[in-house]
Residue, then its C-alpha position, 0 to 999 in steps of 0.5 A: x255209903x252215907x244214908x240217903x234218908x233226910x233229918x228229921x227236921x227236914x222231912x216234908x219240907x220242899x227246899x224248891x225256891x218259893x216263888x213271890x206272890x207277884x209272880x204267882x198271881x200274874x197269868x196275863x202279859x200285863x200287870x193289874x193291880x189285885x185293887x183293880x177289876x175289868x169291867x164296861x165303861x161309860x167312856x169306851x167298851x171295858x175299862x179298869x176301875x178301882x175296886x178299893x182305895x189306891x193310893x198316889x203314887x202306887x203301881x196300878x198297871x204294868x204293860x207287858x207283852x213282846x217287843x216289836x218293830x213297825x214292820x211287826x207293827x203294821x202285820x199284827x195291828x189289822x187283826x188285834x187293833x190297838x193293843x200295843x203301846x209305844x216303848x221308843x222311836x219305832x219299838x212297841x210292847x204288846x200281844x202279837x197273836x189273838x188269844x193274847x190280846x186279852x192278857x195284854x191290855x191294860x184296859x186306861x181309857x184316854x181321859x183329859x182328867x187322868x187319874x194314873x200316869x207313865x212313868x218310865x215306860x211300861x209302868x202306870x202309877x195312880x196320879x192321885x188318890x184313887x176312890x174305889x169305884x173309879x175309872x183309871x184313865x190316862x191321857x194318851x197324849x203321855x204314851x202316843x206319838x202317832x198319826x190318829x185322830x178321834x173324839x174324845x169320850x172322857x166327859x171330862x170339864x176339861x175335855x179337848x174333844x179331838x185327841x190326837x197322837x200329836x197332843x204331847x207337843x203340847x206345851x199345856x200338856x207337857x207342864x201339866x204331866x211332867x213326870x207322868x210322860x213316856x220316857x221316849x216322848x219325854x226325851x222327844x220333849x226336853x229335845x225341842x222336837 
């Protein structure tokens, strides 16, 4: 029978595979960036600022979560509120039960003068050089296609003062954020709808 015992170049090493730092940080739903911090905003509740320089272009936020229908949708909704984002016609991402709210949002304020922007559909990239101490927003008009209505918050010099789940329609809108569109809206767009 051979021997059991390991080489000596071996000992006291674990040969488990290393997971990579990404998936050791993260114990949420969604993905935050390390340069990012949750904190109150002037614009609405909490939001997510930049505790140090981000650069155009960099992942700043991944949303995460479960996928789920309308049906789901309209179930969870009442007791979360808006937790969710929409990932095609009629499919959301996001929590589906309280004590995952929190690791679930991404904490972007709506601003008319965004500084991050979608690409694709769960991902979140900075639109610009980001100053630490600013607020990363985005405008809902680049993820929402629904049927709500609210005043805007953002301060903005350009502020639209209502913003609606229809705003992507909107051809300004839709030049001024090509490639910073929801996959689905963008799809809804190039379709003339």
């Amino acid at each position: 029978m051979a021997s059991q015992q390991s080489s000596p170049s071996a000992r006291g090493r674990d040969h488990r595979p290393q997971r990579p730092a990404l998936v050791r940080r993260m114990s949420s739903l969604s993905y935050r960036s390390p340069k990012t911090v949750v904190k109150d905003s002037a614009i609405h509740g909490r939001g997510l600022f930049a505790r140090e320089r981000i650069a155009k272009d960099e992942i700043v936020l991944i949303k995460g979560g479960y996928i789920f229908d309308a049906a789901t949708l309209r179930d969870v909704e009442p007791s979360l509120g808006p937790a969710q984002i929409t990932v095609a016609e009629g499919f959301f991402i996001g929590p589906l039960a309280e004590p995952e709210r929190e690791g679930g949002m991404i904490f972007s304020n709506h601003s008319c003068d965004p500084n991050i922007g979608v690409q694709g559909q769960i991902v979140f990239v900075a639109m610009r050089d980001i100053q630490p101490g600013e607020e990363l927003t985005h405008d809902w008009a680049t993820t929402d296609d629904d049927s709500d209505e609210m005043r805007c918050n953002c301060g903005a010099r350009t502020c639209r003062g209502i913003i609606t789940g229809q705003d992507w329609r909107r051809e300004e809108l839709q030049r001024k954020y090509r490639g910073y569109i929801a996959w689905y809206l963008q799809r809804k767009i190039d379709a003339g709808l």
